[in-house]
N, C-alpha and C positions, 0 to 999 in steps of 0.2 A: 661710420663712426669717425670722428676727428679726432686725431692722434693730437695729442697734445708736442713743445718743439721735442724732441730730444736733444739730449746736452748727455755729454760724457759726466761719468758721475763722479771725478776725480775733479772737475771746477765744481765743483755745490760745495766740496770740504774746504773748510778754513788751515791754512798752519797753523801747527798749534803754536810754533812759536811768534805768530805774528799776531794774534790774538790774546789781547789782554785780559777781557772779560772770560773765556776760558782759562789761563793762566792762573786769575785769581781763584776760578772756581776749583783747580786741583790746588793750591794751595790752603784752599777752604777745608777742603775734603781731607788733605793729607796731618793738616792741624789735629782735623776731628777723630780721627782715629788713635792720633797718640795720648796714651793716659796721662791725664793731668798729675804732676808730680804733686804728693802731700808735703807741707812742708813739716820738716821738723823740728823738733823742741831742742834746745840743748840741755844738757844735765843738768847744768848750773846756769840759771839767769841771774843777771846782775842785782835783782831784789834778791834772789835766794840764799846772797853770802851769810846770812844768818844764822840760814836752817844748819838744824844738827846732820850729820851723816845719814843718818837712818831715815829721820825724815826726807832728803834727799832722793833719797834711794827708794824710798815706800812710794813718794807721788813721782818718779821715775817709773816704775813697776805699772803702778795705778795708768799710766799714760801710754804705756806700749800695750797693758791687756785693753784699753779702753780702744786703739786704734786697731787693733786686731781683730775686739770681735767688731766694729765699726766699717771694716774692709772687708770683712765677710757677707757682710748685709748689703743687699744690690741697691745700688745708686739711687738715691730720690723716696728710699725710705727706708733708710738705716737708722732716724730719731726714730720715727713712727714704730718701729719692729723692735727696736732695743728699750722703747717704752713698753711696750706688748711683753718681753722679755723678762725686765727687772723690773717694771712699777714703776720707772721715774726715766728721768729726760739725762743724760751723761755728764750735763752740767750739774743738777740734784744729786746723783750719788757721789761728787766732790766733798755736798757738804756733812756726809755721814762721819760718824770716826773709822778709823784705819782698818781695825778689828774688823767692824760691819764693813767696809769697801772690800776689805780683802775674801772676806767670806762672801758676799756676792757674786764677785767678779774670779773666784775658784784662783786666787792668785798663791802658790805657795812658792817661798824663797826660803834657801836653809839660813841666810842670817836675820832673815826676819818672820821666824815662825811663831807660835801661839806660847811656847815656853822659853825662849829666849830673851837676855834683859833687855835688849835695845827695845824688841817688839811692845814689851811692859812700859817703856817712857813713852812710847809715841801710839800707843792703842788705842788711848782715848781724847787723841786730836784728830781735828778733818784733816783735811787735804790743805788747806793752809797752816797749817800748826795753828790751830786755834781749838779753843772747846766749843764742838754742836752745840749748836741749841736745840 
């Protein structure tokens, strides 16, 4: 049988510091693992200086139980599951009224409950202060 050369197996390895194509490939690797930061909303957007408080506060509410149950649901079909879920896509229960989003979405707030005044001005707008259609 013909032995193939031997070579010590310490010249077959590259440095890793001298290799750029491995370098990139853990810098590939070490990206992939870190969770993608969500960005997030602030309370008040510059178009929202409008809104009342409550309203404010209602599509605040509306935006954290929406990214909550959103990050519960495994990556790559959290629309498909949260349709499956509620009947409608997270953009569609925007345009319900507040009353319906908040009973959907099992949201209760003590200053914006079902017999409270503010909850009575803003119950029967959507998510943008407007009336459903």
């Amino acid at each position: 049988m013909a032995k193939s050369p031997t070579r010590p197996a310490d010249s077959l390895l590259v440095n890793p510091g001298k290799s750029s194509r491995l370098q990139e490939m853990r810098q590939r690797a070490a990206t992939a693992n870190q969770p993608i930061p969500v960005p997030t909303q602030p309370a008040f957007q510059a178009k929202d200086e409008g809104l009342s408080p409550e309203l404010a506060l209602a599509r605040q509410l509306i935006d954290q139980r929406l990214s909550e149950i959103l990050a519960a649901l495994p990556v790559g079909k959290q629309r498909r599951l949260f349709k499956i879920r509620f009947g409608m896509e997270p953009e569609q229960i925007k345009e319900l009224a507040i009353k319906q989003i908040f009973t959907a979405l099992e949201i209760n707030h003590p200053q914006l409950n079902n017999l409270s005044a503010s909850m009575k001005r803003i119950a029967d707008l959507n998510y943008n202060g407007r009336q459903p259609n």
